[in-house]
Structure formats: C-alpha cells, structure tokens
MARNU-769860 format. One line per 5 residues: number of its first residue (from 1); their letters; for each residue x, y, z of C-alpha. Coordinates in steps of 0.2 Angstrom, whole numbers. Layout:
! residues N
NUM> a> X,Y,Z ~ ...
//
This chain:
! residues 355
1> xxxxx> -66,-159,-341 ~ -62,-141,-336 ~ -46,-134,-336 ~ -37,-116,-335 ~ -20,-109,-339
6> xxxxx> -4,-118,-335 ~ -12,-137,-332 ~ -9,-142,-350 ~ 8,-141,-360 ~ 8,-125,-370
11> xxxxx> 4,-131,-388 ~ -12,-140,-381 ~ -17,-125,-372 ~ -12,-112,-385 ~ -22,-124,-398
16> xxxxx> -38,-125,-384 ~ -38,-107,-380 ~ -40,-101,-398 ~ -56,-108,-401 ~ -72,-104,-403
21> xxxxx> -84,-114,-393 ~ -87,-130,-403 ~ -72,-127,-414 ~ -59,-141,-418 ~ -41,-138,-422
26> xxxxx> -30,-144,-435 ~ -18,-160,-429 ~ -2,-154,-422 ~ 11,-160,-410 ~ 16,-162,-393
31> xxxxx> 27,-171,-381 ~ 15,-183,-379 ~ 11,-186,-396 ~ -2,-179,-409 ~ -19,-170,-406
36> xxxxx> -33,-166,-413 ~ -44,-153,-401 ~ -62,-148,-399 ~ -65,-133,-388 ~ -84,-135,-380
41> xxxxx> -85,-124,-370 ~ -78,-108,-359 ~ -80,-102,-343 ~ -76,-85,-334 ~ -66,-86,-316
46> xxxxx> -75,-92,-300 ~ -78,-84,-285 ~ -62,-84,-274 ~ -68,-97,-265 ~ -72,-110,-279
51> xxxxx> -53,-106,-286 ~ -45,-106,-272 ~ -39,-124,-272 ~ -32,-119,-292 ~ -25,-103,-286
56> xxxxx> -13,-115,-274 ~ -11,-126,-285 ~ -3,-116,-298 ~ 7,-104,-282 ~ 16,-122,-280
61> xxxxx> 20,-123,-298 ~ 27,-108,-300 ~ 47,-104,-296 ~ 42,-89,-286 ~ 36,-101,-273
66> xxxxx> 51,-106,-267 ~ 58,-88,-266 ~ 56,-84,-247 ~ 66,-102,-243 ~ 81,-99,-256
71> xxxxx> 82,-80,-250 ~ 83,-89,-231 ~ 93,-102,-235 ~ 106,-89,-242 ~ 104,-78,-224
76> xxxxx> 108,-92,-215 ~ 121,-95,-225 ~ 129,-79,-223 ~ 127,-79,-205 ~ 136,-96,-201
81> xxxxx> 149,-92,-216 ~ 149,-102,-228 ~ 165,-105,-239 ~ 168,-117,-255 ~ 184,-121,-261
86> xxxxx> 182,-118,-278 ~ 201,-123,-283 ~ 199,-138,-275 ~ 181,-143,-283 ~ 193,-143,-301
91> xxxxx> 204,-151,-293 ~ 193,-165,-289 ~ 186,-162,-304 ~ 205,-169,-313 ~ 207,-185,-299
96> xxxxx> 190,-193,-307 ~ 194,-209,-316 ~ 184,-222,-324 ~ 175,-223,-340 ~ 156,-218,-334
101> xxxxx> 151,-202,-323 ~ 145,-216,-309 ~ 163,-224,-311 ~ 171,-207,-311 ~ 159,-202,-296
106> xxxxx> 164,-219,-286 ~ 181,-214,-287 ~ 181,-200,-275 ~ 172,-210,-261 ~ 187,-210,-251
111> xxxxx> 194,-193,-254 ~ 196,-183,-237 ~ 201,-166,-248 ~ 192,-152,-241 ~ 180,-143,-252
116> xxxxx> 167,-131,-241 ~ 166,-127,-223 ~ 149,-121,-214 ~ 155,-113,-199 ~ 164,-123,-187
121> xxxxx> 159,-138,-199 ~ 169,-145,-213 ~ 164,-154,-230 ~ 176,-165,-240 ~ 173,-172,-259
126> xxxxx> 171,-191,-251 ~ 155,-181,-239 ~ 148,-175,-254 ~ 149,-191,-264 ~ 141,-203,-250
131> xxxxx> 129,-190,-249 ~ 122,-191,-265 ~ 109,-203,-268 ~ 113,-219,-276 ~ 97,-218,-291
136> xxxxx> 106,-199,-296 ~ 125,-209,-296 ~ 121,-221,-307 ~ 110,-210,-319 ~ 122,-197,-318
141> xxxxx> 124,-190,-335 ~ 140,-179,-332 ~ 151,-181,-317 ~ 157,-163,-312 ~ 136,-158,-314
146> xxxxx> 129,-169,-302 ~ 146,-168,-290 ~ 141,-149,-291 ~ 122,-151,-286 ~ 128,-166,-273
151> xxxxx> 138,-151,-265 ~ 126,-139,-265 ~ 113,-150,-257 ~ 126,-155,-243 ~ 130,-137,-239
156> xxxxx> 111,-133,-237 ~ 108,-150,-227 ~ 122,-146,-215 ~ 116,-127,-213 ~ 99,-133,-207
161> xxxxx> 108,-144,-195 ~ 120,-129,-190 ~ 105,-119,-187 ~ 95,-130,-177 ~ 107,-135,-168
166> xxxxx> 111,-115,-164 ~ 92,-113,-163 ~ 92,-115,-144 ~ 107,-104,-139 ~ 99,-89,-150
171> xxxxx> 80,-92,-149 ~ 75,-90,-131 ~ 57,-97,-138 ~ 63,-113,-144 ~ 74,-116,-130
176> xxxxx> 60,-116,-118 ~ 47,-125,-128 ~ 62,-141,-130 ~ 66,-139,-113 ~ 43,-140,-109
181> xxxxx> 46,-155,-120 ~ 62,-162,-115 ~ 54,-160,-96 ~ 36,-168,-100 ~ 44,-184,-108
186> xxxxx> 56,-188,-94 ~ 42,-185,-82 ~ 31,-197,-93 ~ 47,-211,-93 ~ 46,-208,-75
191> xxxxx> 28,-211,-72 ~ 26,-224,-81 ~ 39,-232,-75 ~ 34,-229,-56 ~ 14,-232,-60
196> xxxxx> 8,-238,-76 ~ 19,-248,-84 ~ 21,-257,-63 ~ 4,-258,-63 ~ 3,-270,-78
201> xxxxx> 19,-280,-73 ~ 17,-282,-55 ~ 5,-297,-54 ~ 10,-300,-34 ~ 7,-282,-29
206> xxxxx> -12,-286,-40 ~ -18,-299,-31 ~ -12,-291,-15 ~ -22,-275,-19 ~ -34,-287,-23
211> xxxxx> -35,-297,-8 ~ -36,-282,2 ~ -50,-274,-7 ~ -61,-291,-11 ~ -76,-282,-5
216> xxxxx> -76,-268,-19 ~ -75,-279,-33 ~ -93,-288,-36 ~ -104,-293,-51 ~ -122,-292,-52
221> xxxxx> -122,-309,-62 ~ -115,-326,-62 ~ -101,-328,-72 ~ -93,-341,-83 ~ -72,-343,-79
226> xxxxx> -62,-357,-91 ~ -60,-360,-109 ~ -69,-360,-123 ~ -61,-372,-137 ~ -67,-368,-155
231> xxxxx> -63,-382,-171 ~ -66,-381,-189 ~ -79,-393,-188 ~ -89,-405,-176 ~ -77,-421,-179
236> xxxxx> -60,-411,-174 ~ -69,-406,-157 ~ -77,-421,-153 ~ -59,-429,-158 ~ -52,-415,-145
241> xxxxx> -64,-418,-131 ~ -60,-436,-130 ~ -42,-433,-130 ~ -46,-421,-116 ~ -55,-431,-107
246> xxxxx> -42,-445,-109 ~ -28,-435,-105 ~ -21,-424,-90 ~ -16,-406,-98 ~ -11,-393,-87
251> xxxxx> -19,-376,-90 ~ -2,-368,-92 ~ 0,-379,-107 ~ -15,-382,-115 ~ -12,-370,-130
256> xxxxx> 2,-379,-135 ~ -3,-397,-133 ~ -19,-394,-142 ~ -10,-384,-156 ~ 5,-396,-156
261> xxxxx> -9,-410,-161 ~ -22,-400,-171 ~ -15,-387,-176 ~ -25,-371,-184 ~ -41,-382,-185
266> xxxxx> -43,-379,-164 ~ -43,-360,-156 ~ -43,-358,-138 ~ -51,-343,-127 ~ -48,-341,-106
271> xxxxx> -61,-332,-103 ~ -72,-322,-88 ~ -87,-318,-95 ~ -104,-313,-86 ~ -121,-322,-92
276> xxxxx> -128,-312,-105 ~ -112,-306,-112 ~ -105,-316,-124 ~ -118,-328,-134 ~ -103,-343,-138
281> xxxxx> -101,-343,-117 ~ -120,-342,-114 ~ -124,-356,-125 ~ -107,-367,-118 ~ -111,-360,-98
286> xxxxx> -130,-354,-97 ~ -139,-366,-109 ~ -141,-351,-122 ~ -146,-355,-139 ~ -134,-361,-151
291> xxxxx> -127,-343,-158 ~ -122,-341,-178 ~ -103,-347,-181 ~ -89,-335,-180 ~ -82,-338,-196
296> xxxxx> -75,-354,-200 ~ -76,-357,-182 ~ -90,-370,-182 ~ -89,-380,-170 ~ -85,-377,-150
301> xxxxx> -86,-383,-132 ~ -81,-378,-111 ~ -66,-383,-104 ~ -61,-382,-87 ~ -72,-370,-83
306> xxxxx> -88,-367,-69 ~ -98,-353,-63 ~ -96,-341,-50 ~ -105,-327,-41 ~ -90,-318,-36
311> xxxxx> -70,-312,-44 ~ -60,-327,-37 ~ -43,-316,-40 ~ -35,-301,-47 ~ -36,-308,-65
316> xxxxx> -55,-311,-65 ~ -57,-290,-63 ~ -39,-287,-71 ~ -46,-271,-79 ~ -55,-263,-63
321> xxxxx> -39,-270,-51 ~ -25,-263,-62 ~ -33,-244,-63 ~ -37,-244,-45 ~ -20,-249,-41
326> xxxxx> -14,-238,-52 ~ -22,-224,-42 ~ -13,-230,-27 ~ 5,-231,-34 ~ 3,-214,-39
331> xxxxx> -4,-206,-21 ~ 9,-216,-15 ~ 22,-208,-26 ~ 17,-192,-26 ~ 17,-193,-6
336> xxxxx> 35,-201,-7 ~ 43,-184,-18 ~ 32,-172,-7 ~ 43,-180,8 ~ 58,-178,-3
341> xxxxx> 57,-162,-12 ~ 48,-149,5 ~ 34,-137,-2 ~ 35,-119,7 ~ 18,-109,3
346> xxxxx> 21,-91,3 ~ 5,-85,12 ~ 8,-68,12 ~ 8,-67,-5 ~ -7,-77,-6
351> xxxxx> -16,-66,4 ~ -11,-52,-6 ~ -18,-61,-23 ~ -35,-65,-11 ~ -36,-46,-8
//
C-alpha cells in the first residue's frame, strides 16, 4: 500500500524513494531481513484534511512532541525543589551485591538511605527500588542504569502527586470544581440512601403505598400471575409435573427443589404477565398457539398460577409502585430539610430584579 516519509525504517524508504515509477531495486539489508523493492507509483501531498490523520501520526512520533510536558515537568520541579543526592546515588551504587543487575537491584529493597527529596517529600533507594517495575528488574541489563531511570521516574510520579495535591490551595478553579464534585456525590449518597436505594428495599413501606393507592394501579387485560417451568424436553416436564402434583412444594422453595432434582434440564420463571404479552404465557394461561422454542428450552407448562383482572399487591406493579413511592419519599424529604434548614426570600431584591 501507500506510504510517506518516516513509516518505514530508513533503508527501506531511502531504497523506495529513489525510484522511478516501476523501478526495482538491488537486494539490500535491513533489520528485518533482506529486500527486494519495486516502486509503482508516487503520489503528491493531500489536502490538509485527507493528511491530517498522518500529520498526527508522525507529531506523536516525533521527540518534539513531548517537549511542552518535559519543559512542565521541570517547572514544577523547580517550584516544589527538587533535590538528588548524588553522593548518596554512588554510594548506593558501592552497597549492591549479587552476581546479576536484578540480584544487585534486590539488594537495596530495604535500604532506608535518602537519595532525593520533593518538597516536603522524601525518596530513599528501597522507594525507588520497589518502585521500579518487576518486567525492567529482572531484564535489567546494568544495575546503576536502570536504578538511575527508576529514580528519575519516582521523582516525576511524586511531583505529580505534590502538585495535585497543591493543586487546590493554588488553583481557585480547581478547588471549586472538587468541591461541585465533592458536594454532588454526597448529595447523591444521601439521596439515594433516603429515596432510591429505600424505595427498592423497603418491601413493607411498598405494599403499604400500595394498599393505599389500590385504585391508581389497573390493567386494561387479564393477567397471568405463577410460574412458568421450562425443561430440555417433553419427558423431564412431564417427569416434573407429576412430581408436582405428587408433592407439596412451597413457592419459597420451589427453585431449589426442582433444581436440586433436575438440575439445569428445568428453568423456572415467576411471572405477571398481561395476555398478549408474552406468547410462552399466552399459550400456558390464554390457550395461544404453541409458540417457537426458546432455544434448548423445548418443552414447558403453568404452575401455581391463575388469572386476574386486577394487581393483587405491590409486587404485581413492582415497577409503577416503586417510582411512585419514590416520588413520595422524596416530597417527604424535601419537606423534612425545609422544616430543618429555614428559607428566607429577600423580596426586595426580588422586586428589584422584576423591575
């Protein structure tokens, strides 16, 4: 395919560049191995917009792109005073024993010695040493190199940390945008702790909302309210009806007793579902047509279940209940902190802002 300057190693492109359309070069080597090249075809530069994406590409290449963050680092550096210990760094340099650089570099795990302070922070060889990634320990070639790099990559972490941690003494800013943030997520933790997280948990204060509100919640249809018991095949239900039929199980437990003697080959659905809805419950509740099967779900049948006109409880319009209620814990909250925290209007000024 296409390709510009800097996207091949520079044999491949000096050998690509020098020809003529249709040309082919003499073999010569690379890093990767040997080549033989034919040029096709050139091509001019695009439209800014067609080389944009290159243009990027080859800014993230190039060593100038990390200009503007070294040149920061080294201001913020210079502001929180940053100070090696370059005696020390030798001197560490003469404690390393062992007969690899990783041996050598394992050594100093527990030295304490101080080698660099950043501000008010302070860095000693065993910081530096945990710090360093255990892939670059082991592969280190030379001990002192990679202890020097490891230190180097401490101070910078540690001046980010500094800095961020000043950021909101210095940076009026920042300080209000963590406080907006700081504020919005204990006012979520509070409401949801006070409205929706209740809401979902409180199953009495539910049905009581319920119970008091009975006539808001109605369907236009009957509905079908049990289980519906899926098996793999029409011998494990028939198998499971009889056992049903033969034995007491309590709803609470149902689950349990029918995977505890079938095990995957029976799934089991509680469902509340209006005619119309749901073809598996039309064809168990309404006399539907038998529907496709749900995957390897072949065969199925009711369970404790009947038809009703009307939502028995709270659970039968969980999802209508719950937001209503929600609605209502929060008036009531709202109405509890106004009692609490007094609002004063200052209709003067109000006035003022009307005229």
């Amino acid at each position: 395919g296409w390709f510009g300057p800097g996207e091949m190693v520079k044999e491949f492109e000096d050998a690509a560049f020098g020809l003529k359309d249709g040309g082919i070069s003499a073999p010569f080597k690379t890093a990767y191995g040997y080549h033989i090249v034919q040029t096709l075809a050139h091509r001019g530069i695009g439209s800014l917009a067609e080389e944009s994406e290159r243009i990027k590409a080859a800014i993230s290449r190039d060593m100038r792109s990390v200009m503007p963050e070294t040149e920061r680092m080294a201001q913020l550096k210079a502001e929180l005073g940053v100070k090696i210990d370059s005696t020390g760094l030798m001197q560490a340099r003469s404690r390393m024993t062992g007969d690899s650089p990783a041996e050598q570099l394992r050594s100093l795990q527990a030295d304490n010695s101080l080698i660099a302070t950043v501000g008010n922070r302070t860095i000693s060889i065993g910081d530096v040493i945990n710090y360093i990634p255990s892939n670059v320990l082991e592969g280190a070639n030379d001990a002192f190199t990679v202890l020097n790099s490891g230190l180097e990559n401490k101070i910078n972490e540690t001046v980010v940390e500094e800095t961020r941690k000043n950021l909101a003494e210095n940076n009026s800013e920042y300080r209000n945008l963590t406080n907006e943030y700081r504020d919005g997520i204990l006012l979520f933790e509070i409401s949801n702790r006070n409205v929706w997280e209740r809401s979902a948990s409180d199953t009495e204060g539910l049905q009581k909302f319920f119970s008091a509100n009975r006539a808001k919640y109605t369907w236009d249809k009957p509905h079908y309210k049990g289980y519906v018991i899926f098996a793999t095949n029409d011998s494990i239900a028939g198998e499971a009806q009889k056992y049903l039929a033969a034995n007491q199980v309590e709803n609470d437990s149902l689950v349990s007793v029918m995977r505890a003697n079938y095990g995957r080959n029976i799934k089991i659905e509680k469902v509340v579902t209006g005619k119309g809805e749901n073809a598996i419950v039309d064809n168990v509740a309404f006399n539907g047509e038998r529907p496709e099967a749900p995957g390897r779900w072949t065969a199925w049948f009711g369970y404790a279940g009947r038809v009703i006109d009307t939502p028995e409880e709270a659970n039968d319009v969980r999802g209508a209940v719950a937001s209503d209620y929600q609605q209502q814990l929060e008036s009531e909250w709202i109405k509890a902190l106004r009692k609490k925290y007094k609002v004063k209007l200052n209709k003067k000024a109000l006035k003022a802002l009307g005229n």
